[in-house]
N, C-alpha and C positions, 0 to 999 in steps of 0.2 A: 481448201488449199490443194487438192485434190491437180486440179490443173497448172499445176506451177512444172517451170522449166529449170533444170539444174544444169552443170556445167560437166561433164566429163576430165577426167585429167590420167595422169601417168602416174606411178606410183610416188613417184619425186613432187607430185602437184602440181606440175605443167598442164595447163590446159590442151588437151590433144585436138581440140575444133569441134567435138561433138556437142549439143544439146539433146536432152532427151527427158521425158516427160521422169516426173521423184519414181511412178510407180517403175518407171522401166530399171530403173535403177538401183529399186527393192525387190524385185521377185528374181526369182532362180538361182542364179549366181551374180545376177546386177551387174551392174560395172559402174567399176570406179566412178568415184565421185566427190568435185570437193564438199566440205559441212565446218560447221564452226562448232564445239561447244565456248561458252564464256560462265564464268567465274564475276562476281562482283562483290565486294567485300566493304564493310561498312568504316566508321575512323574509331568503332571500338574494338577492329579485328575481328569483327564476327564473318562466315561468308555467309550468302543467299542462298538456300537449294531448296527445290522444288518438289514437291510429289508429284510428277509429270502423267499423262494421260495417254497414253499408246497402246499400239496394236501388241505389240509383243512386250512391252517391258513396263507393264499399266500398274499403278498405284506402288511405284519404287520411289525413292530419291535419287535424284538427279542434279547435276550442277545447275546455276543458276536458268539456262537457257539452252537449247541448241536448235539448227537450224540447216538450208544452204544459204548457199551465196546462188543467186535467182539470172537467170537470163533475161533479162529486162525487154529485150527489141530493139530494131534500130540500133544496131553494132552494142549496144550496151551492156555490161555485166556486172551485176554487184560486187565488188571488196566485202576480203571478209569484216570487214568494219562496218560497209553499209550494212552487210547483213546478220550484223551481233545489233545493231542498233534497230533494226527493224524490228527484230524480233523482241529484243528488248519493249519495243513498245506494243508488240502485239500479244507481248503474253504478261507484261503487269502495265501498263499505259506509261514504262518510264520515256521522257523525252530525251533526246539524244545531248542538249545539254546540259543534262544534270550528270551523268556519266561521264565522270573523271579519271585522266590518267587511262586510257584504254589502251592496252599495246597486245601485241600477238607472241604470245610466248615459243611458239612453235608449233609442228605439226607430227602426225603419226594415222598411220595405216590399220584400219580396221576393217577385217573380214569376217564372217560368221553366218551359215544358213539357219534358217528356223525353222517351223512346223509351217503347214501351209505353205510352202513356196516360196518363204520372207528371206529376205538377206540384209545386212548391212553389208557395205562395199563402198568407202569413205575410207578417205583425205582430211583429215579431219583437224583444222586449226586450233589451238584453246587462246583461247582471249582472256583476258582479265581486265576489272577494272573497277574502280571507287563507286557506290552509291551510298549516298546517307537519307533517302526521301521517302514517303510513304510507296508500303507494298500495297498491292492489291493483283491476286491470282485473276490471269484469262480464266472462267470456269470451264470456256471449251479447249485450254492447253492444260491445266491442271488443277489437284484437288484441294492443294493448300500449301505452303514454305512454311519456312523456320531461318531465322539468323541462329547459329553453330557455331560457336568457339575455332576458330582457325585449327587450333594442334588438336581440339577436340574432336574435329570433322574428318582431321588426315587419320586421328590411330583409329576411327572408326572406319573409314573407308579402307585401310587397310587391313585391319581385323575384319571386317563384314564386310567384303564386296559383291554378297550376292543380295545386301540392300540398295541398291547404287546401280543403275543404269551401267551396259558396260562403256561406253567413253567417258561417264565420269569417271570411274575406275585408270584407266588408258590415259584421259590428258590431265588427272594428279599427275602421274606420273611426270608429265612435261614442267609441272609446278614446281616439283621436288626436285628439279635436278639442276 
């Protein structure tokens, strides 16, 4: 996924006309960027989260998915829907209609440098929405999930957020309010 194209935006989440390759967009200071995390929650209130597989924030939990929204070609660019559902299917094989109720709860600004030259620099939308079907982890997106108690998943994210990826930290936040 190395060569995948994202979308540049303004802080507000306007798209500003740029495209430019994820890494440009992760090294040094990057530039803005939009991204999705989503949230999917089952009909016994449990959510999905992930032991996710990264450069910097490797064998943490994470929310259920996250992702961009992809420059496609041909004037085209993913919604952040197409690209909660893409990803959805590319990191446990969910299909797009089995995910119910999927809406965009809002958005929120994250910045932060890291070791080696890494940054986040996202726009970063949270998504929610209903699954009840079988899991199965991408093994090259991550190491393994858990369904978690909803109220049990927030006092622990908020008690521990340096288990938790930092935007799943950042878009609770959009959940809770």
């Amino acid at each position: 996924m190395a060569d995948q194209i994202i979308l540049t935006c303004d802080d507000e989440g306007n798209f500003s006309g740029g495209y430019i390759p994820k890494e440009e967009g992760h090294t040094g200071s990057g530039k803005r960027h939009l991204a999705i995390a989503v949230l999917l929650f089952n009909k016994a209130g449990e959510v999905l989260l992930q032991k996710r597989k990264h450069r910097i924030f490797n064998d943490i939990w994470d929310v259920t998915g996250a992702t961009h929204p992809l420059h496609l070609g041909d004037g085209k660019d993913e919604t952040f829907e197409e690209a909660t559902l893409r990803c959805l299917k590319r990191e446990y094989n969910i299909n797009p209609e089995e995910v119910k109720d999927l809406k965009n709860l809002g958005t929120f600004n994250y910045f932060a440098s890291y070791e080696d030259g890494l940054c986040e620099n996202e726009h970063c939308a949270m998504l929610v929405g209903e699954y009840n079907g079988e899991v199965k982890v991408n093994p090259e997106v991550g190491y393994g999930y858990k369904w978690m108690e909803k109220d049990e998943f927030l006092k622990d994210i908020k008690e521990n957020p340096q288990n938790y990826s930092p935007w799943a930290v950042e878009g609770i936040k959009i959940y809770i309010r």
